[in-house]
C-alpha positions in Angstrom: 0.0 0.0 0.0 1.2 3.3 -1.1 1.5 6.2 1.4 -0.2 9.5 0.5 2.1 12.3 1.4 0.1 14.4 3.9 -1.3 17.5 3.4 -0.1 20.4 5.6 -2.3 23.8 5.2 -1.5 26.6 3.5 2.1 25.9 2.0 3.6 28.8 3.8 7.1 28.2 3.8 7.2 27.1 -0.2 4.9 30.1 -1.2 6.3 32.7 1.3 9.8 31.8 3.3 9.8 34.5 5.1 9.5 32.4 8.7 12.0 30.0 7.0 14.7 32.9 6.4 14.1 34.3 10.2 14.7 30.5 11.8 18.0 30.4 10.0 18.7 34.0 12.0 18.1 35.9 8.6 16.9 39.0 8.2 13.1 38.8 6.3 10.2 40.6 5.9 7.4 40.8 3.2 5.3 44.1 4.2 4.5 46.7 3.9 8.2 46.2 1.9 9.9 43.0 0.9 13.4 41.9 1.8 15.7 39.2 3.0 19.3 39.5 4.0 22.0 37.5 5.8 24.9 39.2 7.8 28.1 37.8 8.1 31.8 38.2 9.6 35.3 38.5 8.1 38.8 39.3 9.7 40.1 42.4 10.4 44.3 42.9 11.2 43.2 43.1 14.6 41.3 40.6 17.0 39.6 43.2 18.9 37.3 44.1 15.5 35.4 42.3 13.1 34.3 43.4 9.5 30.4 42.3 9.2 29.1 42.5 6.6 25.2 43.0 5.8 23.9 42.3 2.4 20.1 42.3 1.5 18.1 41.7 -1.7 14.5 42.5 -2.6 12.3 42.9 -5.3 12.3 45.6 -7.7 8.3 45.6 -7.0 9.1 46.1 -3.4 9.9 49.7 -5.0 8.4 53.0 -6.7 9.8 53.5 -9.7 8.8 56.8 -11.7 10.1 57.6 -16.0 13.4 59.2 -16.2 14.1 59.3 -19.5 14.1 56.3 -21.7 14.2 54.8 -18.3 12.3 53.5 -14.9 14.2 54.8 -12.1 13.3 53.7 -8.1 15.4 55.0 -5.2 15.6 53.6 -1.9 17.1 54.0 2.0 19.2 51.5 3.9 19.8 52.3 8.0 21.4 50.0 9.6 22.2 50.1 13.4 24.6 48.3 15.8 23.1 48.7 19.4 23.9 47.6 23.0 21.6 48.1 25.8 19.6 50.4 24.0 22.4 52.5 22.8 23.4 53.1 19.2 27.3 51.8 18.7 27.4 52.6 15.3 24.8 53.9 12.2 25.1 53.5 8.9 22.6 55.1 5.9 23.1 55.1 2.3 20.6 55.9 -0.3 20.7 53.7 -3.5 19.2 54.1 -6.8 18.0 51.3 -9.4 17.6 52.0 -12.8 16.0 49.3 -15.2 15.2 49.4 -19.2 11.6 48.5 -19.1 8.7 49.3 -17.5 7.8 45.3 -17.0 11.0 45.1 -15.1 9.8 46.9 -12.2 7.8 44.2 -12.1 10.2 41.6 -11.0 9.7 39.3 -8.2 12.9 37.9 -8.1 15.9 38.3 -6.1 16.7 41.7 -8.5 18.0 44.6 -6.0 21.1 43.6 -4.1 22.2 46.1 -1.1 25.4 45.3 0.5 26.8 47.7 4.0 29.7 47.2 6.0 30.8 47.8 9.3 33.0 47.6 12.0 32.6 46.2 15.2 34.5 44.7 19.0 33.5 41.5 19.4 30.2 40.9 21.3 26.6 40.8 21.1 24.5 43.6 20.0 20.6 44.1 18.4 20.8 44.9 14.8 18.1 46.8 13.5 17.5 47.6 9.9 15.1 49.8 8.3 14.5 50.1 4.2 12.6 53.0 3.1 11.0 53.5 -0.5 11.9 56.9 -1.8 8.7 56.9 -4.1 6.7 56.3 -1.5 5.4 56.1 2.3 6.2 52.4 2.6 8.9 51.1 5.0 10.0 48.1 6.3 12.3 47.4 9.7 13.5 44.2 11.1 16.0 43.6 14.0 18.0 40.5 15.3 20.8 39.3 17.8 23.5 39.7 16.5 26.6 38.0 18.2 30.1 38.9 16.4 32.9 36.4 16.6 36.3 37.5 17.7 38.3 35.6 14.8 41.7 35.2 16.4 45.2 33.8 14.1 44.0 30.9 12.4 40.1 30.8 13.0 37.8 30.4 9.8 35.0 32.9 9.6 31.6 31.3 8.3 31.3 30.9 4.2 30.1 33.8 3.1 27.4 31.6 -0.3 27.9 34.5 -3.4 28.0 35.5 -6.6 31.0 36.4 -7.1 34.1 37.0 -5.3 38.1 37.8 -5.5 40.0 37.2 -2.6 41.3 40.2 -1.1 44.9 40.2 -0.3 45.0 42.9 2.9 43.0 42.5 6.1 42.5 46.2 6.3 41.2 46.6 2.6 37.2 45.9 1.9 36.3 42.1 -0.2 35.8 42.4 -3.5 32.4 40.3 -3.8 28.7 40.3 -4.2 27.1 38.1 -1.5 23.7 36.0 -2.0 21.9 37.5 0.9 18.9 34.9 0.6 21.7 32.0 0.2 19.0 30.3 -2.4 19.8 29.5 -5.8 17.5 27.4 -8.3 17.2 24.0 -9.0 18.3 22.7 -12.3 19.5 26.2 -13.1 22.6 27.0 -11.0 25.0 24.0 -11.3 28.1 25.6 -9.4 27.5 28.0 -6.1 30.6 30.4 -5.2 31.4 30.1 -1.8 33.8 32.9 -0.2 36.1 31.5 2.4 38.6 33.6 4.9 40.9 32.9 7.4 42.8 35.2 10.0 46.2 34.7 9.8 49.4 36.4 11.2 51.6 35.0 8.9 51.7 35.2 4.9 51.5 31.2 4.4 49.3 29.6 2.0 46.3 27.6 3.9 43.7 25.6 3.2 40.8 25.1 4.5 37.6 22.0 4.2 34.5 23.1 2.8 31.4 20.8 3.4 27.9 20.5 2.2 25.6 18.8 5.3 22.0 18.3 4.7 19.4 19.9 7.0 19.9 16.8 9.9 24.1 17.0 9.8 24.9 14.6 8.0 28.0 15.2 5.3 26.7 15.2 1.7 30.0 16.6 0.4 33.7 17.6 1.4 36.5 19.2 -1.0 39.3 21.6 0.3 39.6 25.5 -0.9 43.0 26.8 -1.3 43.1 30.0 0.4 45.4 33.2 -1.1 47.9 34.6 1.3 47.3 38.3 1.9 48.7 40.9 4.9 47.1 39.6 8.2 44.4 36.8 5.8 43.9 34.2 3.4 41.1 33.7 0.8 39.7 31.8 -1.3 36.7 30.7 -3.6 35.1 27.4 -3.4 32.9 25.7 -6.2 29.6 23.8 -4.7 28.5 21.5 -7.1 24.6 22.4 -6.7 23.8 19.3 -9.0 24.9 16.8 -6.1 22.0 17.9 -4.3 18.1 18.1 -4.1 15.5 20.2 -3.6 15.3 21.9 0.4 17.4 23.0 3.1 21.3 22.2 3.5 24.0 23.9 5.5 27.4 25.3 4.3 30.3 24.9 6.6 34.2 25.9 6.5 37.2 24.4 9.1 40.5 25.1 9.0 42.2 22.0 8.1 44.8 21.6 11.1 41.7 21.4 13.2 42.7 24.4 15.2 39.0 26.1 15.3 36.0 24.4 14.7 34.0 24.3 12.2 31.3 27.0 11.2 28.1 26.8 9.1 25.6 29.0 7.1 22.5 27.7 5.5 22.3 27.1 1.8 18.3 26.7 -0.1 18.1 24.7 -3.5 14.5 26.1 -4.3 12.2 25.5 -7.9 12.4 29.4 -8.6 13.8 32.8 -7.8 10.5 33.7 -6.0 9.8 30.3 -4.2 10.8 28.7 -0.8 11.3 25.1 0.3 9.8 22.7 2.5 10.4 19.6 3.9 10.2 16.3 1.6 6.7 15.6 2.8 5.1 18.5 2.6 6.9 19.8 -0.7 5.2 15.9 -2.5 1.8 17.2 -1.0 2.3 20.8 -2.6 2.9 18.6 -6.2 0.1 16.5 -5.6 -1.5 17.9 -8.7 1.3 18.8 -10.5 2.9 14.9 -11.3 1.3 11.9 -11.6 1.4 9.9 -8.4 4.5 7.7 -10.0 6.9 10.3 -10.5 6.2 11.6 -6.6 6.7 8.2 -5.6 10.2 8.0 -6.8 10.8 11.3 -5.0 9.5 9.7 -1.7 11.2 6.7 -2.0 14.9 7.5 -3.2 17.1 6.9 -0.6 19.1 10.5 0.4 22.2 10.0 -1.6 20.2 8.8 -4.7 17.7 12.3 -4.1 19.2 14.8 -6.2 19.3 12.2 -9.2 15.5 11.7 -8.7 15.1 15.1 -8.6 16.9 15.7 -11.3 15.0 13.2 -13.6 11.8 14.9 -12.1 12.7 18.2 -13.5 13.7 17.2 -17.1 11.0 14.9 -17.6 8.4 17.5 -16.5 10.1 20.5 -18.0 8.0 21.7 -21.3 11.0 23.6 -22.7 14.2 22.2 -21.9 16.0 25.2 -24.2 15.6 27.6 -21.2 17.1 27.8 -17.8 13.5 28.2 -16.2 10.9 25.1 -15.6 7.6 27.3 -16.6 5.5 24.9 -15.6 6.5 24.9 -12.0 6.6 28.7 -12.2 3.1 28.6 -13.4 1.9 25.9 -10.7 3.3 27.4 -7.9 1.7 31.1 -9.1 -1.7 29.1 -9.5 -0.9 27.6 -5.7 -1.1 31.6 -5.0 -4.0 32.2 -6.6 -6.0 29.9 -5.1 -4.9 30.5 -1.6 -6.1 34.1 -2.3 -9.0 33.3 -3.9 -10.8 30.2 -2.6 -10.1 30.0 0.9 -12.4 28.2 3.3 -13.5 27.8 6.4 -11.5 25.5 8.0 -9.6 24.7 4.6 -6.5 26.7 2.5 -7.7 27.5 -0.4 -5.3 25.3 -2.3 -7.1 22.1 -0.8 -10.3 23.0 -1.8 -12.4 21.8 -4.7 -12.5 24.5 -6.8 -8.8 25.0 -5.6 -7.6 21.6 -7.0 -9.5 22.6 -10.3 -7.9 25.9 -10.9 -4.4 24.5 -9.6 -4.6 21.7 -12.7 -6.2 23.4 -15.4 -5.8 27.0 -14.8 -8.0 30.0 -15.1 -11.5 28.6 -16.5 -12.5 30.6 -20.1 -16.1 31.1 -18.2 -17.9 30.9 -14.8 -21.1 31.5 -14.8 -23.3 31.3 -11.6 -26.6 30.3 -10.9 -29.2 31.0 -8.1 -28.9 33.1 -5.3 -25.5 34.2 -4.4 -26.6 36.0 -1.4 -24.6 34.4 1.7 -27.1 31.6 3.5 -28.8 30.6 0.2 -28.3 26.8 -0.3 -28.5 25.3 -3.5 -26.1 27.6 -5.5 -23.8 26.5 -8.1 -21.0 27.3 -10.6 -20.5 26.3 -13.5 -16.5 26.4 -14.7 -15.9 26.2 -18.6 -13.0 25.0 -20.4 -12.9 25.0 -23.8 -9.6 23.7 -24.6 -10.6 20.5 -23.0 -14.3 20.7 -24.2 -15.9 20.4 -20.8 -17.4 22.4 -18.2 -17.1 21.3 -14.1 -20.6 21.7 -11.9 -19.7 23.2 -8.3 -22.5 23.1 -5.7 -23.0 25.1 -2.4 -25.1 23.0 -1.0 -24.6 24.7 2.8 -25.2 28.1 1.0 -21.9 29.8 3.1 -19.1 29.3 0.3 -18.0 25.3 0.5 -18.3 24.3 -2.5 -17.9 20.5 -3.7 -17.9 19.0 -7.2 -21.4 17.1 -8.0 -20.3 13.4 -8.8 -20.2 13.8 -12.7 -17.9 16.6 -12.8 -15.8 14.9 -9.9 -15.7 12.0 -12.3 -15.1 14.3 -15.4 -12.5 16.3 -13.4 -10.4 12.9 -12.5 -10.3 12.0 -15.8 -8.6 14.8 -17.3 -6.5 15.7 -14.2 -4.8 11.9 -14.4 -3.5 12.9 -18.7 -2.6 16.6 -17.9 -0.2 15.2 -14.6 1.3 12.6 -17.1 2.5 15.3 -19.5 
């Protein structure tokens, strides 16, 4: 007997990761403006301060953009503050402005606007507050978080720092040369390598290396290679190369150690996600979300594969589901997961998300209907109503019924029977 993965609610953590980011000790927030950062600490030449470094990333929709030109333009305010016992150790602000081509790129919902501030502190625990204002507009968004900076004595690793891009910079005193992932999320099936920064404080110029591991969510090691790290004046960097293809879909850590065993080892999170605006979940509850996505085949072979076979499955789940294998996005999960929005918005009831409703699991397979047409009375307490969804591409229409007359709607038997029918050959496309 096969087991069902169980359903869960309102897929919060796939659809919005905000609680996700903030269990990790991330910096996240969706409203009244949208963000997500990390902060994380590098050497100085002395071991009575710390560089930290604060990077955050929002959407260019978080933001008011206004012509200028043959252009959209959108400023913005960053404050961030370093506090003890109430009191304000140190303040930085800088105003940023974005400039895109296109109107439809303000837009965006993707990890567009990157915002990176550093500054420098003693070792020691402080409150880090920081506020992002919207030049174009009233909106505003703050967050704050304990923030405990390592003292990173001679030889001690500071946690991975998961970017873009990096150099290794060659003087303790000068400023990295890099552009962090503040979310650390990158997309399945789309990013094969992830940089990885890596620094160590050191006293004397000699080469080092040190171990850089992949552990899953539980601890357990799911990959190990060493960096080589660049001497510089009072550090050594280096770069390493994740190969994002040796894992699945969810949550993993990063972790760095210097190889002599001198410190121990330090760890950051690291997200494998479907898209640039989605979140993750655990196995379970992400083979619920899919339920009618995939046939029930293809999610067995997700449930079943045995960890170190999971990216593979994964893998083989992506390309055998992807409708256009030319491009580096899967639009049909794009699509399914914006539907799984939808729905949650728009059919909620009582008692039930809206993505586990009945006119939910319609609109989540097949889409917008072409027509809805209603019949009786729609005032609330009227029993009997119904709605009638049409599709015309697969030549059918689905009866919905009200029969308590306060929104919960069910599928009479026919169109439950109609519905099953086509869902079963559009989830073994």
């Amino acid at each position: 007997m096969t087991r069902e993965p169980v359903a869960r609610g309102t897929p919060s953590t796939l659809l919005d990761p905000t609680d996700l980011y903030q269990r990790n000790g991330m910096i996240a927030r969706t409203t009244p403006m949208a963000f997500v950062g990390s902060v994380r600490f590098l050497p100085t030449s002395s071991t009575d301060s710390t560089l930290v470094l604060v990077a955050l990333s929002m959407p260019n929709r978080s933001l008011t953009f206004a012509g200028a030109g043959d252009r959209q333009e959108a400023a913005y305010t960053v404050i961030t503050e370093a506090r003890q016992g109430g009191a304000v150790i140190q303040r930085r602000e800088a105003r940023e402005t974005v400039r895109v081509a296109s109107f439809r790129e303000t837009t965006r919902g993707d990890e567009s606007v990157i915002f990176q501030q550093y500054m420098t502190l003693s070792p020691g625990d402080y409150e880090l507050a920081v506020v992002v204002r919207d030049a174009g507009s009233a909106r505003s968004g703050a967050y704050e978080l304990p923030c405990s900076v390592p003292r990173l004595a001679n030889s001690a690793v500071a946690a991975p720092v998961v970017a873009y891009e990096a150099t290794p910079r060659t003087n303790a005193d000068s400023l990295p040369n890099l552009i962090a992932n503040p979310r650390a999320t990158i997309v399945f099936g789309r990013d094969t390598i992830v940089p990885v920064y890596v620094e160590q404080a050191m006293s004397a110029g000699t080469a080092s290396e040190a171990m850089l591991s992949v552990l899953s969510e539980d601890g357990n090691v799911l990959w190990s290679d060493t960096v080589a790290l660049q001497s510089g004046i009072g550090i050594a960097g280096g770069l390493g190369q994740v190969p994002a293809t040796r894992f699945g879909v969810g949550h993993f850590w990063v972790t760095t150690a210097p190889l002599n065993g001198a410190a121990p080892a330090v760890r950051v999170p690291l997200f494998i996600s479907f898209g640039d605006e989605w979140g993750i979940a655990p196995l379970e509850e992400m083979l619920s979300y899919l339920r009618y996505f995939a046939d029930a085949s293809r999610l067995r072979a997700l449930q079943d594969a045995a960890p170190e076979a999971r990216a593979s499955a994964w893998m083989t789940f992506w390309r055998e589901t992807d409708p256009d294998p030319q491009t580096t996005e899967h639009e049909a999960l794009r699509d399914y997961f914006r539907r799984l929005i939808t729905v949650n918005e728009r059919f909620r009831e009582e008692g039930s998300a809206g993505w586990l409703t009945e006119r939910g699991k319609v609109f989540i397979t097949l889409g917008e209907p072409d027509q809805i047409l209603e019949q009786g009375d729609v005032g609330i307490g009227n029993r009997g109503r119904l709605q009638v969804w049409q599709y015309l591409q697969h030549r059918t229409q689905f009866v919905f019924v009200d029969q308590s007359g306060f929104g919960r709607w069910r599928l009479t038997p026919a169109s439950e029977a109609e519905f099953e029918s086509i869902a079963i050959r559009v989830r073994r496309r």
